[in-house]
C-alpha positions in Angstrom: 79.6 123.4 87.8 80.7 121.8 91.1 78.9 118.5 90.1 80.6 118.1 86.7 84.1 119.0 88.0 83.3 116.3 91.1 82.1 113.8 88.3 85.5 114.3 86.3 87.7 114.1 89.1 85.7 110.6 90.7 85.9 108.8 87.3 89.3 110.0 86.7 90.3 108.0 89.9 88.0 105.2 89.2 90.0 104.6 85.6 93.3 105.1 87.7 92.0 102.5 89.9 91.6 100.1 86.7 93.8 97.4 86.2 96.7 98.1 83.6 97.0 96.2 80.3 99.2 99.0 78.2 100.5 102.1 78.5 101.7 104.5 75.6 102.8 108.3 75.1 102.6 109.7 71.7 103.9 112.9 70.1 101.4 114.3 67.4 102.0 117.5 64.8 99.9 118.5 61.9 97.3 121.6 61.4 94.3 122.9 62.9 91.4 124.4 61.0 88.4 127.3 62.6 85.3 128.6 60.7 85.2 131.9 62.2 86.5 133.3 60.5 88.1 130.5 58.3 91.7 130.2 59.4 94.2 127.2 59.5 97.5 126.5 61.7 99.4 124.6 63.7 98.8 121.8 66.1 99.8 119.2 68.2 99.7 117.3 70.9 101.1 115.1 73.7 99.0 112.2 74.8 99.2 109.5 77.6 96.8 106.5 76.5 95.8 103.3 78.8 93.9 100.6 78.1 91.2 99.3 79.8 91.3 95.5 78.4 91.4 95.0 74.6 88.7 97.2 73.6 88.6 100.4 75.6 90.7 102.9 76.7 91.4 106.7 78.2 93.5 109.1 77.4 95.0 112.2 79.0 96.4 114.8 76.6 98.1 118.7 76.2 96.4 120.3 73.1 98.2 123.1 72.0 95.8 124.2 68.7 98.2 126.8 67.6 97.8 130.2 66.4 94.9 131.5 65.1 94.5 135.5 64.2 92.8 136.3 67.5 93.4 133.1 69.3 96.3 130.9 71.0 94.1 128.3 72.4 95.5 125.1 74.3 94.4 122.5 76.7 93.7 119.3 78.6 91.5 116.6 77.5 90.2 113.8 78.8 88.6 111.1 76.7 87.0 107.1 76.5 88.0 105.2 73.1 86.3 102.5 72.0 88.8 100.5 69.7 89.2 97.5 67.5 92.2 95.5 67.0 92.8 94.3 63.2 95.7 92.8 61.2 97.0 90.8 64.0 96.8 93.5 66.5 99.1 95.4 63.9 96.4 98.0 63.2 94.1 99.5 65.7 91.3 101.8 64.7 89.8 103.9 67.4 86.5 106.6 68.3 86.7 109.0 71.7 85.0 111.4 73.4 85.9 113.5 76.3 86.1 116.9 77.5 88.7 119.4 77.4 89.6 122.5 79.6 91.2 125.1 77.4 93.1 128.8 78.1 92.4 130.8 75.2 94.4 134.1 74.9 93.1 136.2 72.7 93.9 139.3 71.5 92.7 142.4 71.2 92.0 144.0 67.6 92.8 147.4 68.8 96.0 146.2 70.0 94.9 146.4 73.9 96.0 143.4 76.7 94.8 140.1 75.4 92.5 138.3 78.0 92.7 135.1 78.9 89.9 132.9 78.4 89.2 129.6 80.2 86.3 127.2 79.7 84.8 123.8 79.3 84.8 122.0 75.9 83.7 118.9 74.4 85.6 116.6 72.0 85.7 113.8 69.4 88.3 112.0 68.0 89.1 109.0 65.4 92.6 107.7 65.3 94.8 104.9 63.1 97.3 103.4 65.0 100.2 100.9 63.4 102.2 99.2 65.7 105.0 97.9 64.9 107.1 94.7 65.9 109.1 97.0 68.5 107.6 99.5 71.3 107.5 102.3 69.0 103.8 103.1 67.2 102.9 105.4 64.5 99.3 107.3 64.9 97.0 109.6 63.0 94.3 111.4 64.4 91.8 114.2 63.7 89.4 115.3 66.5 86.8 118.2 66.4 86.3 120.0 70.0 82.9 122.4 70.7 84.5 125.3 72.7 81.8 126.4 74.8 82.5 130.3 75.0 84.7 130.2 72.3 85.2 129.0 68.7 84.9 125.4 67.6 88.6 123.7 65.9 88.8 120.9 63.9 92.5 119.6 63.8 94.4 116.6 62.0 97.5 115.5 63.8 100.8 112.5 62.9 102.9 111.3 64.9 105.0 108.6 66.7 104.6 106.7 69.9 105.8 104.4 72.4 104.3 101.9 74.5 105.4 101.9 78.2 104.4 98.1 78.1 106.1 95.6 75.6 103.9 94.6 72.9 102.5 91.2 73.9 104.2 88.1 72.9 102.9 85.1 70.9 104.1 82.7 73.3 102.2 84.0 75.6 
């Protein structure tokens, strides 16, 4: 455990130490979706993305995957994207992976204190992303995380974002 959490932490500086080509936060809201049992709720999430030239990037997100029966799971998440640029640079389509460390409270079925579970996951995700002539950005995105010790989520989020960075000019 102390070798993975020393791995994350050293390439977590080592993309900080990156050069900077475009940052952009984004607001995301939609539903979230378990198999055990089979439940569906609310999600969303707040993400920080940077990229790392024109086709990678990281990202650094708050997962909040709503309210299951037994559950209230949320999170960090750290992920790599491998993206493609089409329409101009009007349309970007994206694949991640990363990890996530979640706090899941869950509760009791006797009605006793709920307990507070943390742990390691792993994630994927696939996003759409339209940017527009301004700063602002609108994104869709579904990712699936493993839990580790507790249940797998699949989720499907919408949103709007905004780029730290101005959009590049042609005359550039």
């Amino acid at each position: 455990m102390r070798y993975i959490l020393f791995a994350v932490v050293f390439n977590m500086f080592t993309l900080l130490a990156w050069p900077a080509f475009a940052g952009e936060i984004s607001l995301l809201g939609g539903y979230g979706w378990t198999d055990k049992p089979i439940e569906r709720t609310f999600a969303w999430q707040l993400q920080y993305m940077e990229g790392l030239g024109d086709n990678f990037a990281y990202s650094l997100s708050y997962l909040n995957q709503g309210h299951f029966i037994a559950h209230h799971r949320d999170g960090n998440a750290a992920n790599l994207w491998v993206r493609t640029n089409l329409l101009d640079k009007q349309l970007s389509l994206a694949a991640g992976a990363g990890g996530v460390f979640y706090y899941d409270t869950k509760l009791q079925p006797n009605g006793g204190p709920a307990r507070d579970i943390h742990g390691w996951g792993t994630m994927v995700n696939v996003a759409a992303t339209w940017y527009t002539k301004s700063r602002l950005f609108y994104q869709v995105q579904g990712y699936w995380i493993r839990g580790g010790q507790s249940f797998d989520s699949l989720s499907t989020l919408a949103g709007i974002g905004y780029q730290l960075d101005g959009p590049p000019s042609k005359e550039r």
